[in-house]
N, C-alpha and C positions, 0 to 999 in steps of 0.2 A: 533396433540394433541388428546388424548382419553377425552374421560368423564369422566374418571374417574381425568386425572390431571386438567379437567376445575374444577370440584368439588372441588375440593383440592384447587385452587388457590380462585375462588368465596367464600371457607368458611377461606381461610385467610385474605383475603380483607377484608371481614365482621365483624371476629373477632377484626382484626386494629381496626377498628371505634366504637370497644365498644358495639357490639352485640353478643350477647352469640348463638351460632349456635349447633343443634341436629341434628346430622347427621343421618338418615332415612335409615335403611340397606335395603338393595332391595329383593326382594322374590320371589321367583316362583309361588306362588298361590294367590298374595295380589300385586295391584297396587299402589304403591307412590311415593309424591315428593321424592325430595334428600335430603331438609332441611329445620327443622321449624326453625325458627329464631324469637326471642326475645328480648324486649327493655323495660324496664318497664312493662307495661299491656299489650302492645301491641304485636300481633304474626301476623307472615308473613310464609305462606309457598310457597316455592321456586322450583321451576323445572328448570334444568337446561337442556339447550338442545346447542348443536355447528353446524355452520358452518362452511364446509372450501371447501380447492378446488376440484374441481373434478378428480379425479385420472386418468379417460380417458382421458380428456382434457390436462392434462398434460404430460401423455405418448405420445403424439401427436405431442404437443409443440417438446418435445424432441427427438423425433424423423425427425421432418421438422428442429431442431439446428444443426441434426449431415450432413445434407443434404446442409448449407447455414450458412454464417457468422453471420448474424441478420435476427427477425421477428419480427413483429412488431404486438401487440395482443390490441383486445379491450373490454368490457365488459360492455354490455346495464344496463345504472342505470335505473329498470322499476321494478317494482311489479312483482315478479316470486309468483305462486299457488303454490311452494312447503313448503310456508309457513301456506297455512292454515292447513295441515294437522298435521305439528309440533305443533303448538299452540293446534290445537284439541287432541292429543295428551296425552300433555302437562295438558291442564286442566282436564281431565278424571286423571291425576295421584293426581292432588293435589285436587278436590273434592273427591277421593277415603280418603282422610284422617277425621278420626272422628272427629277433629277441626276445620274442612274446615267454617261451616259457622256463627264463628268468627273472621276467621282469611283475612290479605289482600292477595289477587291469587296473584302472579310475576310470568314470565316465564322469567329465564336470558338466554340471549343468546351470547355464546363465538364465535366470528367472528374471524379466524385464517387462516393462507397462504398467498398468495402473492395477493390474490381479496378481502382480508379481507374489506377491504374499503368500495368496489364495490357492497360485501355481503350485509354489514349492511346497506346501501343505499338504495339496494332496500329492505331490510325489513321492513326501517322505511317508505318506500311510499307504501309499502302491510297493515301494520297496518293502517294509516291514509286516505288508497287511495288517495294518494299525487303524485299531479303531479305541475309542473313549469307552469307560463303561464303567457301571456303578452299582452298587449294593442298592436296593430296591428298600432296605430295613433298616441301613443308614442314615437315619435321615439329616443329620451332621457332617457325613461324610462328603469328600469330593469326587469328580471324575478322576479315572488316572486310567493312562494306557495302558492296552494288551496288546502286546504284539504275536503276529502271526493268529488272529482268530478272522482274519477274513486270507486270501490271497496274496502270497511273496512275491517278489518278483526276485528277489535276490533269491531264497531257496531256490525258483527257475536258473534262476542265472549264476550259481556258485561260482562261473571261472570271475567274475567282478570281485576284486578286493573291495572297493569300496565307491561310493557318490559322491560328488562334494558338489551343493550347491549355495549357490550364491545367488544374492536377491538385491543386491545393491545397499544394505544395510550390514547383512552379516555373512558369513563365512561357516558353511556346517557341512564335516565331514561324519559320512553315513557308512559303518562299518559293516561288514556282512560277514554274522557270523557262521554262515554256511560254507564260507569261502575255505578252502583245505590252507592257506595262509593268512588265517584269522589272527592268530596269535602274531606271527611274527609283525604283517600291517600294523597290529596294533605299537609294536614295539621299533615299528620302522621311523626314519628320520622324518618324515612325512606327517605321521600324526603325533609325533613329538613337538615339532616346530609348528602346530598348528593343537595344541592338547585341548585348549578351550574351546573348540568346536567342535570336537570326534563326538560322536554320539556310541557308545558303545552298548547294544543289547543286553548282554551279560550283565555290564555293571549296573546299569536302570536299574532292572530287574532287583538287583539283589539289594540296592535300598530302600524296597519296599514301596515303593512310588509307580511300580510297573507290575503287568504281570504279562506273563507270556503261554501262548498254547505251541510252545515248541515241538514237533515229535507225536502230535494229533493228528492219528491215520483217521477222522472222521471228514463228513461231508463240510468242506470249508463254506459253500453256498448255502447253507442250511445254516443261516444265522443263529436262530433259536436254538439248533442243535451245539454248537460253539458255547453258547452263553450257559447251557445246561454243564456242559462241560466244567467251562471253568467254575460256576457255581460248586459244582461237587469238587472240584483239586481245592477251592477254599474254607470248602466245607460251610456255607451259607446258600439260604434257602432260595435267593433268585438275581441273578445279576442282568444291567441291563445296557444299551449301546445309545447312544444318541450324537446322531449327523449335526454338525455344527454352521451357520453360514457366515460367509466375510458380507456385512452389508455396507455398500456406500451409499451417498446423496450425492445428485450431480445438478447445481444451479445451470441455469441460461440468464447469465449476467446481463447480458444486452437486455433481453427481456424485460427483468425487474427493473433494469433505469427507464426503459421506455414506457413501462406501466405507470410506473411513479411519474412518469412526466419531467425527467430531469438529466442530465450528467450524459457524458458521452459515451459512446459505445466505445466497449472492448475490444482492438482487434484479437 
């Protein structure tokens, strides 16, 4: 997918839902978003950035296919850094616009390829420094999120109202509640016409399902140091984190009919 067709499909989406979208021509001497977006009073300006797969990665893949019937691939759901350079990015184009401090930041981001999943996963644990984590003495218990016990990107980047991305299944708006227009985003037209997707901090949190190390002047790289932390705000003797992986299986179709001795190849 280019950019140019995520843009195309993010300003049909938009338009569906009864927002009137301006599409921002790009320039060579002037940095800006891709689209202000309008609802009433209200303006939103838009950058739009993708991920997908990595193109060596995949030459690889397909190369160890033409070598062997199946492989079998996995993909660590962890906070990758090449997200904070796109958000940084990202806001330098939509502060470049003379409306900027009116309007609410988004950076949407289109997750596309076969790791789209995996992508957006670990985006949304780069925004919130979100990691899994569990009671040690639970033994019934489950994982549930904390936010903010590894690295924000939103804390970094407060002028971001908020993330939405998209993965070609679903629609998930990522609020940031470090943003000084937390409150109102929240109550803007924007995550109203979209409420089943907003992912809201605060709210998690307070059904019990979440915990958060909000306001932790400690060493965020000192994992164990984090995890002592939140053990003691819960008041239980040891909590712990655990890195998750998206695993696929990839056949080589041709292969198994030609071993079996039968059936045509698949273009």
């Amino acid at each position: 997918m280019t950019e140019d067709q995520a843009i195309t499909e993010m300003t049909d989406f938009l338009e569906q839902h009864g927002f009137t979208v301006e599409r921002i021509p790009a320039r060579s001497d002037a940095r800006r978003p891709d689209v202000a977006v309008r609802l009433g009073e209200e303006l939103y300006l838009i950058e739009q950035k993708s991920k997908g797969d990595d193109p060596n990665e995949k030459a690889r893949e397909m190369e160890a296919l033409r070598q062997t019937r199946i492989i079998d691939r996995a993909k660590p759901l962890r906070p990758r850094s090449v997200l904070s350079g796109i958000l940084e990015d990202a806001l330098e184009q939509i502060e470049a616009h003379p409306d900027a401090a009116i309007a609410f930041k988004i950076v949407w981001m289109t997750a596309w390829g076969v790791w789209r999943h995996a992508n957006a996963d670990s985006l949304i644990k780069g925004l919130y420094g979100l990691r899994h984590v569990f009671d040690v003495d639970d033994h019934g218990g489950e994982m549930q999120d904390c936010y903010y016990l590894g690295f924000s990107d939103f804390e970094r980047y407060v002028e971001i109202d908020a993330v939405v991305i998209v993965d070609g299944e679903s629609l998930r708006i990522l609020a940031n509640e470090f943003s000084p227009r937390y409150e109102r985003f929240l109550q803007s037209q924007f995550a109203e016409r979209f409420r089943q997707g907003v992912r809201d901090p605060r709210a998690h949190v307070a059904t019990g399902d979440a915990h958060s190390l909000r306001g932790w002047d400690g060493n965020r790289q000192d994992v164990r140091a984090a995890l002592n932390e939140l053990a003691a705000r819960l008041g239980v003797r040891r909590m712990e984190t655990m890195d998750m992986n998206e695993i696929q299986v990839v056949a080589n179709v041709d292969r198994f009919l030609a071993d079996s001795g039968g059936g045509d190849s698949i273009p």
